[in-house]
N, C-alpha and C positions, 0 to 999 in steps of 0.2 A: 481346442487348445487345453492342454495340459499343464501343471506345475506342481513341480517337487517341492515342497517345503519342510519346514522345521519349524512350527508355530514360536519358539521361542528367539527367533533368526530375525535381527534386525533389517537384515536385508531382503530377506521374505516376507516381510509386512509393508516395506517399501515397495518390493514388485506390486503385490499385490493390491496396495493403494493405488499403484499407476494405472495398474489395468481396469479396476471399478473407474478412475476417472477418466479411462479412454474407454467407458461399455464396454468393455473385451468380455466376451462370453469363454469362460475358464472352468475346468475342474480341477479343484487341489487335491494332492495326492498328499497326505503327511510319509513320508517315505520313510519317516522309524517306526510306525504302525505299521503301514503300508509297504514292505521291504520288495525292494525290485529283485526280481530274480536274476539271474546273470545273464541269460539270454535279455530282457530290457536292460541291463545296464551296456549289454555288445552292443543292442538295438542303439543306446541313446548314443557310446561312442560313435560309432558310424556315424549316424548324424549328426553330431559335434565336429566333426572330424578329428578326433580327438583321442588320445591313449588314455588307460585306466590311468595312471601316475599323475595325468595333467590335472583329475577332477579329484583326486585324493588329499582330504585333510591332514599333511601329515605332520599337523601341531597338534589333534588331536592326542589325546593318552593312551588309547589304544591303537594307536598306530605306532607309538614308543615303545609300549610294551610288545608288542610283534617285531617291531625294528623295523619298518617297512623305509627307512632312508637310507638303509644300508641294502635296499631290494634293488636288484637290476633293473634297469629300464630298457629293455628289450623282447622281441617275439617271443625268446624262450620264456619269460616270466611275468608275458601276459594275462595268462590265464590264473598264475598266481594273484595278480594284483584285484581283477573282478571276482574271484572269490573272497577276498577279503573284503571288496567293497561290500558286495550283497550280502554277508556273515556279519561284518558291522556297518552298517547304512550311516551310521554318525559320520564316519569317513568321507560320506559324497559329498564335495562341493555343493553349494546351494546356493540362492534357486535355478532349478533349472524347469528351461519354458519347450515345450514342444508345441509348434503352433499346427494346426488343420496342414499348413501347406509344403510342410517339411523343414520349418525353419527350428531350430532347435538350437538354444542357445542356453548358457551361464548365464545367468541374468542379476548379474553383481549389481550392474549399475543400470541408472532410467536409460542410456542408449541401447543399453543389450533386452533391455523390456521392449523398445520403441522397434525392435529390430523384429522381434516375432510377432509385434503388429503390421509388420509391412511397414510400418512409416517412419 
Protein backbone atom coordinates (compact mmCIF):
# COMPACT_ATOMS: atom_id res chain seq x y z
CA UNK A 1 0.00 0.00 0.00
CA UNK A 2 0.90 3.26 -1.01
CA UNK A 3 0.11 6.97 0.16
CA UNK A 4 0.35 10.48 -1.30
CA UNK A 5 0.96 12.86 1.23
CA UNK A 6 1.68 16.35 2.00
CA UNK A 7 3.46 16.22 5.54
CA UNK A 8 2.02 19.49 6.41
CA UNK A 9 -1.82 18.08 5.48
CA UNK A 10 -4.07 17.57 8.38
CA UNK A 11 -5.66 15.04 6.78
CA UNK A 12 -2.66 13.09 5.86
CA UNK A 13 -1.49 12.82 9.50
CA UNK A 14 -4.95 11.64 10.13
CA UNK A 15 -4.70 8.84 7.55
CA UNK A 16 -1.70 8.11 8.47
CA UNK A 17 -2.41 7.78 12.29
CA UNK A 18 -5.31 5.37 11.20
CA UNK A 19 -3.29 3.18 9.53
CA UNK A 20 -0.21 2.80 12.23
CA UNK A 21 -3.35 2.01 14.57
CA UNK A 22 -4.79 -0.57 12.09
CA UNK A 23 -0.84 -2.18 11.39
CA UNK A 24 -1.36 -1.35 7.81
CA UNK A 25 2.06 -1.88 6.36
CA UNK A 26 2.36 1.47 3.99
CA UNK A 27 4.91 3.57 1.95
CA UNK A 28 4.52 7.35 1.93
CA UNK A 29 5.19 8.93 -1.06
CA UNK A 30 5.54 12.97 -0.21
CA UNK A 31 4.16 13.73 -3.74
CA UNK A 32 5.81 17.53 -3.70
CA UNK A 33 9.18 15.92 -3.51
CA UNK A 34 8.10 12.92 -4.99
CA UNK A 35 6.17 14.45 -8.20
CA UNK A 36 4.01 11.62 -10.08
CA UNK A 37 4.62 11.73 -13.44
CA UNK A 38 1.46 11.83 -15.60
CA UNK A 39 1.38 8.48 -16.72
CA UNK A 40 0.84 7.57 -12.43
CA UNK A 41 -1.40 10.37 -12.13
CA UNK A 42 -3.68 8.48 -15.57
CA UNK A 43 -2.46 5.23 -13.56
CA UNK A 44 -4.19 6.60 -10.15
CA UNK A 45 -7.23 8.11 -12.18
CA UNK A 46 -8.20 4.78 -13.62
CA UNK A 47 -8.16 3.53 -10.34
CA UNK A 48 -10.06 6.22 -8.71
CA UNK A 49 -12.41 5.99 -11.29
CA UNK A 50 -12.12 9.37 -11.46
CA UNK A 51 -11.34 12.58 -13.96
CA UNK A 52 -8.01 14.87 -13.49
CA UNK A 53 -10.83 17.89 -12.38
CA UNK A 54 -12.37 15.61 -9.56
CA UNK A 55 -8.72 15.36 -7.74
CA UNK A 56 -7.71 19.09 -8.46
CA UNK A 57 -7.25 21.61 -5.77
CA UNK A 58 -8.72 24.37 -7.48
CA UNK A 59 -8.53 26.77 -4.27
CA UNK A 60 -5.09 26.44 -4.49
CA UNK A 61 -3.30 29.80 -5.96
CA UNK A 62 -1.72 28.35 -8.65
CA UNK A 63 -4.52 26.89 -9.95
CA UNK A 64 -6.07 30.90 -9.98
CA UNK A 65 -3.20 31.88 -11.58
CA UNK A 66 -3.48 29.30 -14.46
CA UNK A 67 -7.43 29.82 -14.24
CA UNK A 68 -8.02 26.17 -14.26
CA UNK A 69 -12.05 26.89 -13.30
CA UNK A 70 -12.58 28.33 -16.19
CA UNK A 71 -10.83 24.87 -17.92
CA UNK A 72 -13.21 22.59 -19.64
CA UNK A 73 -14.15 19.47 -18.19
CA UNK A 74 -14.08 17.24 -20.93
CA UNK A 75 -11.87 14.37 -23.11
CA UNK A 76 -10.57 17.25 -25.06
CA UNK A 77 -8.87 18.90 -21.95
CA UNK A 78 -7.91 15.88 -20.26
CA UNK A 79 -4.70 15.83 -20.98
CA UNK A 80 -4.52 19.44 -20.29
CA UNK A 81 -5.68 19.15 -16.70
CA UNK A 82 -2.75 15.85 -15.76
CA UNK A 83 -0.33 18.02 -16.92
CA UNK A 84 -0.93 20.59 -14.77
CA UNK A 85 -1.48 18.27 -12.15
CA UNK A 86 2.10 16.67 -12.38
CA UNK A 87 3.77 20.48 -13.16
CA UNK A 88 2.29 21.49 -9.90
CA UNK A 89 1.58 18.34 -7.41
CA UNK A 90 0.33 21.08 -4.79
CA UNK A 91 -2.90 20.84 -7.02
CA UNK A 92 -3.55 16.98 -6.19
CA UNK A 93 -6.07 16.14 -3.81
CA UNK A 94 -4.75 14.58 -0.83
CA UNK A 95 -4.30 11.77 0.65
CA UNK A 96 -4.58 9.39 -1.72
CA UNK A 97 -4.16 5.46 -0.53
CA UNK A 98 -3.35 2.84 -3.30
CA UNK A 99 -3.85 -0.30 -1.44
CA UNK A 100 -1.83 -4.08 -2.78
CA UNK A 101 -5.26 -5.06 -3.94
CA UNK A 102 -6.36 -2.35 -6.30
CA UNK A 103 -8.37 -0.40 -3.95
CA UNK A 104 -7.37 3.18 -4.57
CA UNK A 105 -9.08 5.88 -2.83
CA UNK A 106 -9.01 9.88 -1.54
CA UNK A 107 -8.66 9.22 1.83
CA UNK A 108 -10.34 12.62 3.26
CA UNK A 109 -11.95 10.81 5.78
CA UNK A 110 -11.34 7.53 8.50
CA UNK A 111 -14.12 5.54 5.87
CA UNK A 112 -12.06 6.15 2.87
CA UNK A 113 -8.86 5.00 5.01
CA UNK A 114 -11.05 1.80 6.42
CA UNK A 115 -11.78 1.26 2.63
CA UNK A 116 -8.14 0.44 1.33
CA UNK A 117 -7.93 -1.72 4.25
CA UNK A 118 -10.59 -3.81 3.16
CA UNK A 119 -12.56 -3.27 6.30
Amino acid sequence: MEIWINPACSKCRSALRLLDEEGASYTVRRYLDDVPSEQEIREVLQRLGLEPWDIARTQEAIAGELGMKGWPKDADSRARWIAALSAHPRLIQRPIITADDGTTVVARTDEAVRAALGR
